[in-house]
MIBA-158383 format. One record per residue (C-alpha): residue in one letter; chain; x negated, y negated, z. Coordinates in nm, 2 decimals. Last residue first. Layout:
// residues N
A/A/X/Y/Z;
...
// end
This chain:
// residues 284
X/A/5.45/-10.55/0.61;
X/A/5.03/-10.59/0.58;
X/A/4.90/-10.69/0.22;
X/A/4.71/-11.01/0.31;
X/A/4.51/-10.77/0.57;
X/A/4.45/-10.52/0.30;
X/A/4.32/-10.80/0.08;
X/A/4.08/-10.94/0.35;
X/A/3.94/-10.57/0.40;
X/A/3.91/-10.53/0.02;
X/A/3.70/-10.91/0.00;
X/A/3.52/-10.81/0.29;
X/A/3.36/-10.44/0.14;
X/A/3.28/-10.64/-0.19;
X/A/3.14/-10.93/-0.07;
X/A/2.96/-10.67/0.16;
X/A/2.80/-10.53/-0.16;
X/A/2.37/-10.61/-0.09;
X/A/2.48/-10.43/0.27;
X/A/2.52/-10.12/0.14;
X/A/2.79/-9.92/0.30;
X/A/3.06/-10.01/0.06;
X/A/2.86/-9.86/-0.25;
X/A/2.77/-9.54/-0.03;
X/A/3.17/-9.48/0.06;
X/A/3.24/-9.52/-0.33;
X/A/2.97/-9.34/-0.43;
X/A/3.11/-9.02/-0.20;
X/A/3.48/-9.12/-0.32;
X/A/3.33/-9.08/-0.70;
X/A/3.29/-9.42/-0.90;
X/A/3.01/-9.23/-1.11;
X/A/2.66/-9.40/-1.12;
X/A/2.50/-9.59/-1.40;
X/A/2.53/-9.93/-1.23;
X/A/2.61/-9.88/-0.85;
X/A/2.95/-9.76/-0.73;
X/A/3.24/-9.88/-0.65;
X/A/3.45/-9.96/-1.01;
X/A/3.54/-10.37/-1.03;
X/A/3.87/-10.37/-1.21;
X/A/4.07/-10.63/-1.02;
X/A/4.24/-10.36/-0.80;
X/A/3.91/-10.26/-0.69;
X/A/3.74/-9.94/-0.83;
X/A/3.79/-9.54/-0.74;
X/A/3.70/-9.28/-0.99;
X/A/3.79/-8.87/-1.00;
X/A/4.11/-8.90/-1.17;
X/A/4.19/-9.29/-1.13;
X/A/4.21/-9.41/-0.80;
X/A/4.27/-9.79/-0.73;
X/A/4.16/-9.97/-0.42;
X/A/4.36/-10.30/-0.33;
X/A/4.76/-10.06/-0.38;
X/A/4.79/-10.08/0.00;
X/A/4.75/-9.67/0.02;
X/A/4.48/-9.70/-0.17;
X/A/4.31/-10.01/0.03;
X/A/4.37/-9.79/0.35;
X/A/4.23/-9.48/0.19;
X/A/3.91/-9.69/0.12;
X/A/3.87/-9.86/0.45;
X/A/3.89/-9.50/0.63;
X/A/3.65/-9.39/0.46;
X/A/3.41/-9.67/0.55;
X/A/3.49/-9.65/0.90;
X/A/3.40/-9.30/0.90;
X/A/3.03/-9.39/0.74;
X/A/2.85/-9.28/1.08;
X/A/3.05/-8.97/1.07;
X/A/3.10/-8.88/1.43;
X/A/3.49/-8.84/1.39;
X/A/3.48/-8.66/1.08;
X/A/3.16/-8.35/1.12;
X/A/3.35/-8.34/1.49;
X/A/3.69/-8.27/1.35;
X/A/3.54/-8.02/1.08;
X/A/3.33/-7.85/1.37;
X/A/3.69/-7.86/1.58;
X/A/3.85/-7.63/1.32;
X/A/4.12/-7.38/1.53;
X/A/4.18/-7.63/1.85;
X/A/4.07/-7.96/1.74;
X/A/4.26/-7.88/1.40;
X/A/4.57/-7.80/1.61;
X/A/4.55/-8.13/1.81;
X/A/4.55/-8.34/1.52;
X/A/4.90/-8.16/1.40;
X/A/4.99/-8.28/1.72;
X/A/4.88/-8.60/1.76;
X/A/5.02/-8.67/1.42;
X/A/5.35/-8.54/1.49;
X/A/5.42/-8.74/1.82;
X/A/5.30/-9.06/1.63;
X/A/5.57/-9.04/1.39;
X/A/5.50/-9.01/1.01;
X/A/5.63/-9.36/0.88;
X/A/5.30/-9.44/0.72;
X/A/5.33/-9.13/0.55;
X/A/4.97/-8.91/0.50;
X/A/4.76/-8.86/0.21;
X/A/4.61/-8.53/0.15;
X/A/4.24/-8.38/0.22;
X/A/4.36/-8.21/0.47;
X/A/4.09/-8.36/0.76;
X/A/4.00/-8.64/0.58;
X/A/4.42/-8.76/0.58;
X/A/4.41/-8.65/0.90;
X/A/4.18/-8.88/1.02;
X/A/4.33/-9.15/0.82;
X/A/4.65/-9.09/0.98;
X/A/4.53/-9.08/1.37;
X/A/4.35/-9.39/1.32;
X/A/4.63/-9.57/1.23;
X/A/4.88/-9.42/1.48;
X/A/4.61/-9.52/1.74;
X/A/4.72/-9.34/2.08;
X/A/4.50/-9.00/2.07;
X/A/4.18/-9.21/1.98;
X/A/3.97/-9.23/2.24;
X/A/4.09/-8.82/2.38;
X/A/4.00/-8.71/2.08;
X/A/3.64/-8.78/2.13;
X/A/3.71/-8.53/2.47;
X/A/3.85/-8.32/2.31;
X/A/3.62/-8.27/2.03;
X/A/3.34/-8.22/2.28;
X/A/3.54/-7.99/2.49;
X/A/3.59/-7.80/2.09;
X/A/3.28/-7.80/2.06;
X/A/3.15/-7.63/2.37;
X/A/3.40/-7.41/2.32;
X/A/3.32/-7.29/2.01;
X/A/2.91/-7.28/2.09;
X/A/3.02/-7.06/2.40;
X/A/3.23/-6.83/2.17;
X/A/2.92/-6.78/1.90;
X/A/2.71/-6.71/2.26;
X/A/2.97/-6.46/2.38;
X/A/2.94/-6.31/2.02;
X/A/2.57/-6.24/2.01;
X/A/2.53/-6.13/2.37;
X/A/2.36/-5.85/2.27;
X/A/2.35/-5.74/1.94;
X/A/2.68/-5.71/1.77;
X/A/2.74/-5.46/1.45;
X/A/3.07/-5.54/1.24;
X/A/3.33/-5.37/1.14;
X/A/3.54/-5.34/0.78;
X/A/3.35/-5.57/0.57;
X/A/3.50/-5.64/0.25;
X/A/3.58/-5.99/0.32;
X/A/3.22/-6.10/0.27;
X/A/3.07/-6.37/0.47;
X/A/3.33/-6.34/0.75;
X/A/3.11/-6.10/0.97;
X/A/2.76/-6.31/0.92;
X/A/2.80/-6.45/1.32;
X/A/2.82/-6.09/1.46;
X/A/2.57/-5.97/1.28;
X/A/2.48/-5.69/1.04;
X/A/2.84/-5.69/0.88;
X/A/2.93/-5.37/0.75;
X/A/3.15/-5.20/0.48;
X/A/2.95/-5.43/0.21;
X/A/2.58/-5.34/0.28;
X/A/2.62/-5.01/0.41;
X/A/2.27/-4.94/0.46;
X/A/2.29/-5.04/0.87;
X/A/2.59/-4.80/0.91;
X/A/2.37/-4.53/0.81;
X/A/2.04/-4.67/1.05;
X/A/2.31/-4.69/1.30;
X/A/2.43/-4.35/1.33;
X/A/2.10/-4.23/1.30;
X/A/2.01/-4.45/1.58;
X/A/2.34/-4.26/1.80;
X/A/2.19/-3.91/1.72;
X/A/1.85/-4.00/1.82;
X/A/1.99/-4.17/2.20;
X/A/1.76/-4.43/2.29;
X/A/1.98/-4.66/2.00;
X/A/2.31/-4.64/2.23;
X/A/2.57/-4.71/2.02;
X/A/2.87/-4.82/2.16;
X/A/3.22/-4.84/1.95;
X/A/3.47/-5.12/2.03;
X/A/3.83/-5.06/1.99;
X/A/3.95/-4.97/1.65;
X/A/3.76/-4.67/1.59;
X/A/3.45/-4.58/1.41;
X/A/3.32/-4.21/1.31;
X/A/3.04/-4.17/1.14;
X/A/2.97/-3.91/0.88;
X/A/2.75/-3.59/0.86;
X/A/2.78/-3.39/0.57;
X/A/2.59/-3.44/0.28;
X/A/2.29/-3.63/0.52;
X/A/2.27/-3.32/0.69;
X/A/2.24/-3.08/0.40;
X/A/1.91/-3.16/0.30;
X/A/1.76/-3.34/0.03;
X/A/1.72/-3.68/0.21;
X/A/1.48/-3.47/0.46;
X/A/1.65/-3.47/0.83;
X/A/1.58/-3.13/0.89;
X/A/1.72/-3.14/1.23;
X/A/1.51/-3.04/1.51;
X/A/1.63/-3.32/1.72;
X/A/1.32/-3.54/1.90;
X/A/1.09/-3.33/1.62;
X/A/1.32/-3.41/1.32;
X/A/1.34/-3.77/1.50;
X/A/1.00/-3.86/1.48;
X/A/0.89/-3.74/1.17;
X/A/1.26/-3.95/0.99;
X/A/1.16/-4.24/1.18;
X/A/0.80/-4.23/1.10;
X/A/0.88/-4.18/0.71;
X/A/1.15/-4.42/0.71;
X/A/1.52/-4.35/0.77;
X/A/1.81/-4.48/0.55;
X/A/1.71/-4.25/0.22;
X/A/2.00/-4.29/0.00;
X/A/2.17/-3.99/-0.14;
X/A/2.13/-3.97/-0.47;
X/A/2.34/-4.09/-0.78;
X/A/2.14/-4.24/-0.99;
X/A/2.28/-4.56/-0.87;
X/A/2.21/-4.44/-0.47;
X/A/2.49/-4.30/-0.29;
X/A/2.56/-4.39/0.07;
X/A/2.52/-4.21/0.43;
X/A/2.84/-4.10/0.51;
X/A/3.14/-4.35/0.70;
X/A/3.47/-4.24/0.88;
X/A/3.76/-4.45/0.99;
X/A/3.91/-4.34/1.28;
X/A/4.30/-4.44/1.44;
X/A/4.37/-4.47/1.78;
X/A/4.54/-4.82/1.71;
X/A/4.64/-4.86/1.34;
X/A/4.42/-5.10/1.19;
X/A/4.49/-5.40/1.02;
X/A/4.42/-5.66/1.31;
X/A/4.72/-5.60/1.48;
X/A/4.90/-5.23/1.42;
X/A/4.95/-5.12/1.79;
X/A/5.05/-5.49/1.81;
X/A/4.87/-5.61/2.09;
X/A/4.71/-5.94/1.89;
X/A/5.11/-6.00/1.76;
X/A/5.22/-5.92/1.42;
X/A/5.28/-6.14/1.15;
X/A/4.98/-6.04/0.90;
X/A/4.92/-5.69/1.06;
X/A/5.20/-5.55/0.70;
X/A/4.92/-5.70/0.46;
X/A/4.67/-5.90/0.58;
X/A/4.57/-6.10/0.95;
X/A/4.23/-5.93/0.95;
X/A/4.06/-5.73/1.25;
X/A/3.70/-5.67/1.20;
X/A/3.62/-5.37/1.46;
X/A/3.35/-5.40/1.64;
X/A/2.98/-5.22/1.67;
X/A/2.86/-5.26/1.97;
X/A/2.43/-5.24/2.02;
X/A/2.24/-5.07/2.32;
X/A/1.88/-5.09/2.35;
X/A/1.55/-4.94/2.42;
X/A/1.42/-4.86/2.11;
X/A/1.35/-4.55/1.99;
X/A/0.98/-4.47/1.92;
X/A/0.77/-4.48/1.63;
X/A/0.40/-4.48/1.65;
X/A/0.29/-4.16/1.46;
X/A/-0.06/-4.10/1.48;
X/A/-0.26/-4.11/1.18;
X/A/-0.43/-3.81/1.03;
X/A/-0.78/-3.95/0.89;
X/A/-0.83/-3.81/0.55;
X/A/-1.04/-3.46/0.53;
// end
């Protein structure tokens, strides 16, 4: 007779959350973060979720052999895809944060359906925006306080850059200018720029950061300068000097990213101070 061999399985020792995804859509979209509505679910309200259909149009199997031996014995549920219990027993989510407790059998079978549900919910906290058809999300441990650490600590860091530049009007428009990907008016006040600035520090401060510490910034802002002075000229996709001369080496595409590569190499620093010299003749 073949060796029997001992089942190892046991539940593990832990104790996940699984959150509600709230979404600013639909009638939630103005509504404050109290709002018995907010988020796009109606406060005290369940959704329910069943074990999911295969393509030929099974149940799916969400417990492995040792899981499922286990936890007929731990339950005394016949917990064989073909039975009954996976027809009828759903999950129940609400709004506010659900525990599972995965040392309890019912609560991991609980999970291990909400685990196959590969586009109702997210597995981790920081893949939750990845697909906008996911409802909840489940969080491990201190998953989301470490995501909100991470976001603070960039946005002090942002702040703090910030901080340099908060009075230069010139600065403060070709920043902004990156940030939108638009040009902005000379004449904006100052006022205005610090405080649409501000707001991307506060909601985007990554895309601040990834702008202010960019080693080729300087560059950047050299080349919407010369636009906006009429010395760099930008045709569709291409940039060149006013006199013709496209940035970028031989072969290449004058795209903004050649562009900024061009005026970084030091074999084209003719190039670089004869736009810097024209922007400076071209000051009101």
């Amino acid at each position: 007779m073949g060796e029997v061999l001992e089942n190892t399985f046991t539940l593990p020792n832990k104790v996940v959350t699984v959150k509600y995804i709230k979404r600013k859509k639909g009638m939630s979209s103005n509504v404050s973060e109290d709002h018995v509505i907010s988020g796009g679910m109606l406060s005290g309200s369940v959704k329910k979720f069943t074990t999911p259909l295969m393509k030929n149009g099974g149940l799916a199997n969400v417990l492995t052999k040792e899981e499922k031996d286990y936890l007929e014995k731990e339950t005394g549920l016949e917990l064989s895809v073909y039975k009954d219990f996976w027809k009828t027993h759903y999950v129940s989510l609400f709004k506010d944060d659900n525990r599972l407790d995965l040392s309890n059998p019912m609560d991991y079978i609980s999970y291990k359906i909400l685990s196959v549900l590969k586009d109702d919910i997210a597995p981790t906290w920081s893949e939750r925006n990845m697909k906008q058809t996911y409802q909840f999300v489940i969080v491990s441990g201190d998953e989301e306080m470490s995501e909100r650490k991470v976001t603070l600590d960039s946005k002090l860091e942002a702040f703090k850059l910030y901080a340099k530049i908060d009075e230069d009007k010139d600065k403060l428009i070709g920043i902004l200018s990156l940030l939108t990907n638009q040009p902005v008016s000379k004449e904006t006040s100052l006022r205005w720029l610090q405080t649409k600035v501000a707001e991307f520090l506060d909601s985007k401060p990554e895309s601040f950061l990834e702008i202010i510490k960019d080693k080729s910034l300087e560059t950047k802002l050299l080349i919407n300068t010369g636009i906006e002075k009429g010395v760099v000229l930008k045709k569709g996709n291409k940039y060149s000097t006013s006199d013709g001369l496209e940035l970028c080496e031989n072969g290449q595409i004058a795209t903004f990213e050649n562009a900024v590569t061009y005026l970084d190499n030091v074999k084209h620093q003719d190039v670089r101070t004869f736009i810097e010299a024209k922007i400076l003749g071209n000051k009101k």
